[in-house]
C-alpha positions in Angstrom: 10.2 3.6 17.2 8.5 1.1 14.7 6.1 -1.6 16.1 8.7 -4.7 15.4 10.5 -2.5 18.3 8.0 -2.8 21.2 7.8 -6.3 23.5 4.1 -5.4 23.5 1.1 -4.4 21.3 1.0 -0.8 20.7 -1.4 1.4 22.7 -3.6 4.0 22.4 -1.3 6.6 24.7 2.1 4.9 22.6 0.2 6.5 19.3 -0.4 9.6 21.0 3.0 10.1 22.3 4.8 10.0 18.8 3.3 13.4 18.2 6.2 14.8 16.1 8.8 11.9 16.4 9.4 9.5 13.9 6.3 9.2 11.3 3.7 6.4 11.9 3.4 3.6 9.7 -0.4 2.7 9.1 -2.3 1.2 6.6 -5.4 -0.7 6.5 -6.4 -5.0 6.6 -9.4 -6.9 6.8 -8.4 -10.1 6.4 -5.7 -12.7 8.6 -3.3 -13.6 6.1 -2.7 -9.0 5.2 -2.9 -8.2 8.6 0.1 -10.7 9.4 1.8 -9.3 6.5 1.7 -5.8 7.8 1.7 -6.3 11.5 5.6 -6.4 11.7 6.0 -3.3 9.3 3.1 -1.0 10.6 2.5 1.1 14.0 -1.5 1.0 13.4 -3.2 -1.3 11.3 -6.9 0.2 10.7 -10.0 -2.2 10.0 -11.6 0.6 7.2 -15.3 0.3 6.5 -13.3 0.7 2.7 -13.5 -3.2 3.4 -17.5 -2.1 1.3 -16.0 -1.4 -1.4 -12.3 -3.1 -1.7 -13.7 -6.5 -1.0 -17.6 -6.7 -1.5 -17.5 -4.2 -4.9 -19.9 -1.7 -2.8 -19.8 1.7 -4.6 -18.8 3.5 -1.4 -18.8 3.1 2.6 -22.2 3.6 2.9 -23.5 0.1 2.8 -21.2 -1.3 5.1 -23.0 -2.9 8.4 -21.4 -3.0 11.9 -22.1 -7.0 11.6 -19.5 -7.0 8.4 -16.3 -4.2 10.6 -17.1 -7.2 13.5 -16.4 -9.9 10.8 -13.8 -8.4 9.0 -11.9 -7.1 13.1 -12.2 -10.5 14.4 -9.9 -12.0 11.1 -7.6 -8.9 11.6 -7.2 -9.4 15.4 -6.1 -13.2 14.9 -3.1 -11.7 12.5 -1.7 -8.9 14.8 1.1 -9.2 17.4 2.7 -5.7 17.5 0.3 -3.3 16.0 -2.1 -1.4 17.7 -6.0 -2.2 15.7 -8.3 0.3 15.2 -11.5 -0.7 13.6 -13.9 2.1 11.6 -16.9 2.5 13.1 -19.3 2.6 9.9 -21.7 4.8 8.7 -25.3 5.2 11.0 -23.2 3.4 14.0 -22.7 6.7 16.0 -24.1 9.7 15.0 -27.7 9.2 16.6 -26.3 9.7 19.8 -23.4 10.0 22.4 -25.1 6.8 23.6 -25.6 5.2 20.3 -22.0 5.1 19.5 -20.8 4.1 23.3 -23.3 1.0 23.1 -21.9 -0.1 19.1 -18.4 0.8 19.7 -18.3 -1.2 23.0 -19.8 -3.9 21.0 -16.9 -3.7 18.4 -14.3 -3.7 21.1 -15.7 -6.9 22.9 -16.2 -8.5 19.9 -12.8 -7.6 17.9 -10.1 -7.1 20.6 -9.4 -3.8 19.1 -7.7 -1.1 20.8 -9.6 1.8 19.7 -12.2 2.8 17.1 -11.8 5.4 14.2 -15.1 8.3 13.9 -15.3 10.5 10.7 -16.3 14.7 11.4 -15.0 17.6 13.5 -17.5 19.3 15.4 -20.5 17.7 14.4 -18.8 14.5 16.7 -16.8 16.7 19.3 -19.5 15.5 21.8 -19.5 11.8 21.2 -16.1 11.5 21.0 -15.6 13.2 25.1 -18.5 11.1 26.0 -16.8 7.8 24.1 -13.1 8.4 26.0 -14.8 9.3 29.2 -16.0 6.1 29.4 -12.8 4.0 28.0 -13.0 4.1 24.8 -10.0 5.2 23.0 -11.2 7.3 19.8 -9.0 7.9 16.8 -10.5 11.1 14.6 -10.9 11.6 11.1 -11.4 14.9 9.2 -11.0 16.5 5.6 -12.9 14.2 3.5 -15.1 11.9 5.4 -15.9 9.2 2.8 -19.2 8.4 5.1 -20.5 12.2 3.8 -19.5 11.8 0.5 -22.9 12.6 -1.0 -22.9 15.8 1.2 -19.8 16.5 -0.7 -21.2 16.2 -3.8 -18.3 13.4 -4.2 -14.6 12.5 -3.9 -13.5 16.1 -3.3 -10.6 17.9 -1.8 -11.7 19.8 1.2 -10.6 22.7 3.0 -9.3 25.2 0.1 -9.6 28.8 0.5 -11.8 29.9 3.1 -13.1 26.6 3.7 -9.4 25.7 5.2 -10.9 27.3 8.5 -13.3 25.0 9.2 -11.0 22.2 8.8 -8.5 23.1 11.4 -12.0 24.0 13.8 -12.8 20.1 12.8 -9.0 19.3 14.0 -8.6 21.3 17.0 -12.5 19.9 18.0 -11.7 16.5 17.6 -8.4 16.8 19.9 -9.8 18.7 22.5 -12.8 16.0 23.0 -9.9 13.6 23.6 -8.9 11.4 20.5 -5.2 10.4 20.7 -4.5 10.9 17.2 -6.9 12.3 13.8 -6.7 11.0 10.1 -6.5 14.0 7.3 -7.8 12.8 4.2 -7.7 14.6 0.8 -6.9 18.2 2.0 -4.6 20.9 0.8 -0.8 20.3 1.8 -0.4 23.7 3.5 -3.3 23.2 5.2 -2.1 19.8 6.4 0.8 21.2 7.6 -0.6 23.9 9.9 -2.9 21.6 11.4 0.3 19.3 12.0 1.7 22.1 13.8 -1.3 23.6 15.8 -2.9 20.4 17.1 -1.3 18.6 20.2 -2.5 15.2 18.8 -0.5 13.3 15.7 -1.9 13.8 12.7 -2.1 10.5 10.2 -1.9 11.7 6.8 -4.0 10.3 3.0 -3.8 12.5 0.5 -2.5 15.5 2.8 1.2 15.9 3.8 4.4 14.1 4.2 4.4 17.1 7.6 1.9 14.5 9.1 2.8 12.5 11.9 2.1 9.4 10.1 0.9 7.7 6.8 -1.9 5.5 6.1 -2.6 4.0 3.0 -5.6 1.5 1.6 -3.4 -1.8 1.7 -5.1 -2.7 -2.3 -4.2 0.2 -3.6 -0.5 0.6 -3.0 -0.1 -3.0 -4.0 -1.4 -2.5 -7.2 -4.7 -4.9 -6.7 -6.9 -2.6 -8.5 -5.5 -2.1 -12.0 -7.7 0.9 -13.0 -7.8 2.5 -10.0 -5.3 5.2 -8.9 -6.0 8.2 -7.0 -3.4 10.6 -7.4 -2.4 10.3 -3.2 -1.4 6.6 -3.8 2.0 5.2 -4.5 1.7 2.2 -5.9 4.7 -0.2 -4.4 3.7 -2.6 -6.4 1.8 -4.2 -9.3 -0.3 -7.2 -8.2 -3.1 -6.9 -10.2 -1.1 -7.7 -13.6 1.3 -10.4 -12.0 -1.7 -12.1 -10.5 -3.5 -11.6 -13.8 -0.7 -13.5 -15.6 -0.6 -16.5 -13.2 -4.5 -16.6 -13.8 -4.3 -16.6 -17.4 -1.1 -19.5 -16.9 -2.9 -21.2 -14.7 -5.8 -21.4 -17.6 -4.2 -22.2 -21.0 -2.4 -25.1 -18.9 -6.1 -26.6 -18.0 -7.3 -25.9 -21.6 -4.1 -27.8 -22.6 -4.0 -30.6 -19.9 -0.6 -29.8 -19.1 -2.0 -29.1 -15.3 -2.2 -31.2 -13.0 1.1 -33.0 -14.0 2.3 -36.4 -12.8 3.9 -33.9 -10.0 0.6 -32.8 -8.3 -1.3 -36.4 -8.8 -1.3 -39.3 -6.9 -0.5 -42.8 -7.9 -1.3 -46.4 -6.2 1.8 -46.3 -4.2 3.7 -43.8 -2.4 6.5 -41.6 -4.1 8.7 -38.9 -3.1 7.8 -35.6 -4.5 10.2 -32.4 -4.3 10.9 -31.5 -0.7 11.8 -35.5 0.2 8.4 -35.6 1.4 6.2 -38.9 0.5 3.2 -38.5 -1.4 
Protein backbone atom coordinates (compact mmCIF):
# COMPACT_ATOMS: atom_id res chain seq x y z
CA UNK A 1 0.00 0.00 0.00
CA UNK A 2 1.63 3.35 -1.21
CA UNK A 3 1.33 6.53 1.01
CA UNK A 4 -1.29 8.42 -1.58
CA UNK A 5 -3.38 5.13 -0.11
CA UNK A 6 -3.53 5.96 3.65
CA UNK A 7 -6.26 8.80 5.13
CA UNK A 8 -3.30 9.52 7.51
CA UNK A 9 0.45 10.18 7.77
CA UNK A 10 2.38 7.06 7.83
CA UNK A 11 3.74 5.72 11.11
CA UNK A 12 6.52 4.27 12.60
CA UNK A 13 4.66 0.63 13.29
CA UNK A 14 2.83 1.18 9.33
CA UNK A 15 6.78 1.01 8.14
CA UNK A 16 7.55 -1.76 10.20
CA UNK A 17 4.62 -3.86 9.19
CA UNK A 18 5.46 -3.82 5.37
CA UNK A 19 8.25 -6.23 6.23
CA UNK A 20 8.16 -8.31 2.95
CA UNK A 21 5.02 -6.79 1.25
CA UNK A 22 5.10 -4.39 -1.35
CA UNK A 23 8.58 -2.46 -1.51
CA UNK A 24 8.79 1.02 0.17
CA UNK A 25 9.26 4.03 -1.71
CA UNK A 26 11.76 6.40 0.07
CA UNK A 27 13.90 9.03 -0.90
CA UNK A 28 15.33 12.03 0.66
CA UNK A 29 14.15 16.28 0.82
CA UNK A 30 15.25 19.09 2.56
CA UNK A 31 13.44 21.59 1.23
CA UNK A 32 9.25 22.48 0.92
CA UNK A 33 8.74 22.81 -2.61
CA UNK A 34 10.74 18.56 -3.07
CA UNK A 35 9.17 17.36 -0.17
CA UNK A 36 5.60 18.26 -1.71
CA UNK A 37 6.83 16.81 -4.78
CA UNK A 38 7.56 13.53 -3.32
CA UNK A 39 5.11 13.30 -0.46
CA UNK A 40 2.32 11.78 -2.77
CA UNK A 41 4.81 9.25 -4.47
CA UNK A 42 6.89 8.12 -1.36
CA UNK A 43 6.21 5.93 1.87
CA UNK A 44 9.20 7.68 3.83
CA UNK A 45 10.69 10.83 2.99
CA UNK A 46 14.19 11.01 4.95
CA UNK A 47 15.77 14.57 6.00
CA UNK A 48 19.62 13.19 5.13
CA UNK A 49 22.50 15.11 6.84
CA UNK A 50 23.57 14.53 2.74
CA UNK A 51 21.63 18.00 2.83
CA UNK A 52 26.10 19.03 3.82
CA UNK A 53 26.94 18.20 0.89
CA UNK A 54 23.96 18.27 -1.87
CA UNK A 55 23.00 21.83 -0.85
CA UNK A 56 25.94 23.65 1.09
CA UNK A 57 28.96 21.95 -1.24
CA UNK A 58 30.38 20.27 2.21
CA UNK A 59 32.82 17.48 1.13
CA UNK A 60 30.96 14.92 3.28
CA UNK A 61 28.34 14.66 6.33
CA UNK A 62 30.68 15.46 8.67
CA UNK A 63 30.18 19.21 8.94
CA UNK A 64 26.61 19.14 9.14
CA UNK A 65 25.22 20.68 12.68
CA UNK A 66 21.94 19.57 14.34
CA UNK A 67 20.92 23.50 14.06
CA UNK A 68 21.09 23.00 10.00
CA UNK A 69 18.77 18.84 10.08
CA UNK A 70 16.36 21.40 12.48
CA UNK A 71 16.38 23.95 9.55
CA UNK A 72 16.35 21.86 6.80
CA UNK A 73 13.10 19.24 8.95
CA UNK A 74 11.13 22.20 9.74
CA UNK A 75 10.93 23.14 5.55
CA UNK A 76 10.33 19.34 5.00
CA UNK A 77 7.60 18.99 7.61
CA UNK A 78 5.52 22.05 6.04
CA UNK A 79 5.57 19.91 2.53
CA UNK A 80 4.39 16.49 3.82
CA UNK A 81 0.73 15.17 4.11
CA UNK A 82 1.04 11.34 3.63
CA UNK A 83 4.59 10.40 4.22
CA UNK A 84 6.01 9.39 7.32
CA UNK A 85 9.58 12.00 8.07
CA UNK A 86 12.46 10.77 9.32
CA UNK A 87 15.21 13.20 9.98
CA UNK A 88 19.21 11.97 10.19
CA UNK A 89 20.48 12.56 13.24
CA UNK A 90 24.08 14.06 12.24
CA UNK A 91 27.42 13.27 13.01
CA UNK A 92 28.65 13.96 17.08
CA UNK A 93 24.65 14.15 17.91
CA UNK A 94 24.51 10.69 19.58
CA UNK A 95 27.29 8.70 19.99
CA UNK A 96 28.59 10.33 23.49
CA UNK A 97 25.86 8.74 25.15
CA UNK A 98 22.47 6.92 25.40
CA UNK A 99 21.59 10.30 27.02
CA UNK A 100 23.19 12.48 24.51
CA UNK A 101 21.19 11.20 21.72
CA UNK A 102 17.73 11.01 23.81
CA UNK A 103 18.24 14.80 24.83
CA UNK A 104 19.25 15.94 20.68
CA UNK A 105 16.84 13.57 19.14
CA UNK A 106 13.95 14.80 21.38
CA UNK A 107 15.02 18.20 20.35
CA UNK A 108 14.73 17.23 16.61
CA UNK A 109 11.32 15.80 17.17
CA UNK A 110 9.87 18.89 18.93
CA UNK A 111 11.35 21.07 16.75
CA UNK A 112 10.61 19.20 13.22
CA UNK A 113 7.34 17.23 13.67
CA UNK A 114 9.19 14.25 12.55
CA UNK A 115 8.14 10.82 13.21
CA UNK A 116 11.28 9.19 13.81
CA UNK A 117 15.03 9.70 13.54
CA UNK A 118 17.61 7.76 11.40
CA UNK A 119 21.17 6.54 13.50
CA UNK A 120 24.25 5.21 11.39
CA UNK A 121 26.26 1.72 13.11
CA UNK A 122 25.29 -1.81 14.26
CA UNK A 123 26.52 -2.66 17.53
CA UNK A 124 28.52 0.13 18.36
CA UNK A 125 24.68 1.98 18.69
CA UNK A 126 22.66 -1.30 19.79
CA UNK A 127 22.47 0.46 23.24
CA UNK A 128 21.37 3.90 22.32
CA UNK A 129 19.03 2.90 20.04
CA UNK A 130 16.91 0.45 23.17
CA UNK A 131 17.47 3.26 25.35
CA UNK A 132 16.01 5.91 22.44
CA UNK A 133 12.71 3.55 21.72
CA UNK A 134 12.24 2.88 25.38
CA UNK A 135 11.61 6.24 25.90
CA UNK A 136 9.39 7.03 22.60
CA UNK A 137 11.49 7.59 20.15
CA UNK A 138 11.00 5.65 17.06
CA UNK A 139 14.62 4.81 15.64
CA UNK A 140 15.19 3.93 11.99
CA UNK A 141 18.82 1.98 11.60
CA UNK A 142 21.38 2.33 9.17
CA UNK A 143 24.32 -0.05 8.42
CA UNK A 144 26.86 -1.06 5.54
CA UNK A 145 28.46 2.14 4.72
CA UNK A 146 27.84 4.76 7.33
CA UNK A 147 28.82 7.95 5.43
CA UNK A 148 29.35 9.61 9.19
CA UNK A 149 32.60 6.92 9.40
CA UNK A 150 33.76 7.44 6.18
CA UNK A 151 37.34 8.33 7.22
CA UNK A 152 37.35 5.13 9.33
CA UNK A 153 36.65 3.51 5.98
CA UNK A 154 39.32 4.92 4.37
CA UNK A 155 36.44 6.29 1.95
CA UNK A 156 33.30 5.60 -0.16
CA UNK A 157 33.78 1.79 0.04
CA UNK A 158 31.61 -1.27 -0.33
CA UNK A 159 31.36 -3.02 2.97
CA UNK A 160 30.77 -6.36 4.06
CA UNK A 161 32.64 -8.71 1.30
CA UNK A 162 34.13 -11.88 2.24
CA UNK A 163 34.58 -12.37 5.76
CA UNK A 164 33.67 -8.96 6.67
CA UNK A 165 29.86 -9.91 5.44
CA UNK A 166 29.56 -11.36 9.13
CA UNK A 167 29.85 -8.44 10.79
CA UNK A 168 27.35 -6.72 8.74
CA UNK A 169 24.42 -9.06 9.39
CA UNK A 170 25.82 -8.84 13.50
CA UNK A 171 25.26 -4.87 12.75
CA UNK A 172 21.69 -5.87 11.21
CA UNK A 173 20.40 -8.30 13.64
CA UNK A 174 21.87 -5.67 16.60
CA UNK A 175 20.13 -2.90 15.33
CA UNK A 176 16.64 -4.85 15.22
CA UNK A 177 16.87 -6.40 18.28
CA UNK A 178 17.39 -2.91 20.17
CA UNK A 179 14.09 -2.03 18.54
CA UNK A 180 14.38 0.14 15.25
CA UNK A 181 11.28 -0.54 13.00
CA UNK A 182 13.14 -0.67 9.90
CA UNK A 183 17.37 -0.35 8.90
CA UNK A 184 18.94 1.36 5.72
CA UNK A 185 21.75 -0.97 3.74
CA UNK A 186 24.01 1.20 2.01
CA UNK A 187 26.68 0.09 -0.48
CA UNK A 188 26.95 -3.68 0.42
CA UNK A 189 27.26 -6.80 -1.60
CA UNK A 190 23.78 -8.00 -3.19
CA UNK A 191 23.94 -11.51 -1.68
CA UNK A 192 24.68 -10.13 1.33
CA UNK A 193 21.76 -7.81 1.11
CA UNK A 194 19.59 -10.42 0.47
CA UNK A 195 20.33 -12.68 3.43
CA UNK A 196 19.95 -9.91 5.73
CA UNK A 197 16.53 -9.25 4.02
CA UNK A 198 15.65 -12.60 4.93
CA UNK A 199 17.14 -13.15 8.52
CA UNK A 200 16.08 -9.81 10.03
CA UNK A 201 12.37 -9.33 11.31
CA UNK A 202 12.64 -5.58 10.49
CA UNK A 203 12.29 -4.14 6.63
CA UNK A 204 15.30 -3.54 5.22
CA UNK A 205 15.55 -0.08 2.96
CA UNK A 206 17.96 -0.68 0.25
CA UNK A 207 21.10 2.10 -1.51
CA UNK A 208 23.40 0.50 -3.33
CA UNK A 209 22.39 -3.14 -1.99
CA UNK A 210 19.41 -5.18 -3.40
CA UNK A 211 16.20 -4.85 -5.31
CA UNK A 212 15.47 -8.16 -2.22
CA UNK A 213 15.16 -5.12 0.15
CA UNK A 214 12.06 -4.12 1.53
CA UNK A 215 12.28 -0.72 0.10
CA UNK A 216 14.42 1.84 -1.89
CA UNK A 217 15.80 5.03 -0.96
CA UNK A 218 17.51 7.20 -3.20
CA UNK A 219 19.31 10.89 -2.74
CA UNK A 220 16.31 13.00 -4.46
CA UNK A 221 19.57 15.15 -6.69
CA UNK A 222 20.93 12.42 -7.84
CA UNK A 223 18.25 10.46 -9.64
CA UNK A 224 17.08 13.66 -11.13
CA UNK A 225 20.02 14.33 -12.71
CA UNK A 226 21.00 17.68 -10.61
CA UNK A 227 24.56 16.80 -10.42
CA UNK A 228 25.93 16.40 -13.85
CA UNK A 229 29.31 14.83 -12.95
CA UNK A 230 28.22 12.87 -10.33
CA UNK A 231 26.96 9.28 -10.75
CA UNK A 232 27.59 6.53 -8.44
CA UNK A 233 27.03 3.36 -10.03
CA UNK A 234 23.76 2.53 -7.35
CA UNK A 235 21.89 5.60 -8.92
CA UNK A 236 19.33 5.58 -11.70
CA UNK A 237 19.16 8.59 -13.06
CA UNK A 238 15.20 9.32 -13.99
CA UNK A 239 16.06 12.24 -15.23
CA UNK A 240 18.48 14.88 -16.51
CA UNK A 241 17.97 18.27 -14.71
CA UNK A 242 21.19 19.47 -14.52
CA UNK A 243 21.55 19.91 -18.59
CA UNK A 244 17.81 21.17 -19.16
CA UNK A 245 18.26 23.66 -16.33
CA UNK A 246 21.66 24.46 -17.78
CA UNK A 247 20.08 25.38 -21.06
CA UNK A 248 17.30 27.61 -19.60
CA UNK A 249 20.26 29.37 -17.70
CA UNK A 250 22.29 29.95 -20.73
CA UNK A 251 18.56 31.12 -22.63
CA UNK A 252 17.76 33.01 -20.01
CA UNK A 253 21.44 34.88 -20.56
CA UNK A 254 22.00 35.49 -24.27
CA UNK A 255 18.29 37.02 -24.09
CA UNK A 256 19.74 39.71 -21.30
CA UNK A 257 22.94 40.16 -23.31
CA UNK A 258 20.59 40.76 -26.32
CA UNK A 259 17.70 42.77 -24.62
CA UNK A 260 15.27 40.63 -25.96
CA UNK A 261 14.22 39.83 -22.01
CA UNK A 262 12.09 41.42 -20.38
CA UNK A 263 9.67 41.85 -23.42
CA UNK A 264 6.74 44.26 -23.60
CA UNK A 265 5.03 40.86 -22.15
CA UNK A 266 6.74 40.95 -18.61
CA UNK A 267 6.75 45.07 -18.27
CA UNK A 268 4.44 47.29 -17.12
CA UNK A 269 3.06 50.31 -18.92
CA UNK A 270 1.04 53.64 -17.51
CA UNK A 271 -2.27 51.93 -17.84
CA UNK A 272 -3.59 48.61 -17.35
CA UNK A 273 -3.48 45.77 -20.05
CA UNK A 274 -4.52 42.27 -20.34
CA UNK A 275 -1.60 39.91 -20.40
CA UNK A 276 -2.10 36.02 -21.31
CA UNK A 277 -4.37 34.36 -18.87
CA UNK A 278 -7.18 37.46 -19.14
CA UNK A 279 -5.62 38.66 -16.12
CA UNK A 280 -4.94 42.65 -15.91
CA UNK A 281 -1.62 43.86 -15.48
Amino acid sequence: MSATAESRALTPPDIAARKGKTPLVCLTAYTTPIAKLVDEHCDVVLVGDSVGMVLHGMPSTLGVTLEMMILHGKAVRRGLQSALMVVDMPFGSYEESPEQAFRNAALVMAETGAAAVKVEGGESVAETIRFLTARGIPVMGHIGLTPQAVNAFGGYRVQGRGERAERILRDAMAVAEAGAFAVVLEKIPEALARRITQEVAIPTIGIGASASCDGQILVVDDMLGLFGAFRPRFVKRYAELAESAEAAIATYANEVRERSFPALDHVFGDEPRTVSGGQAA
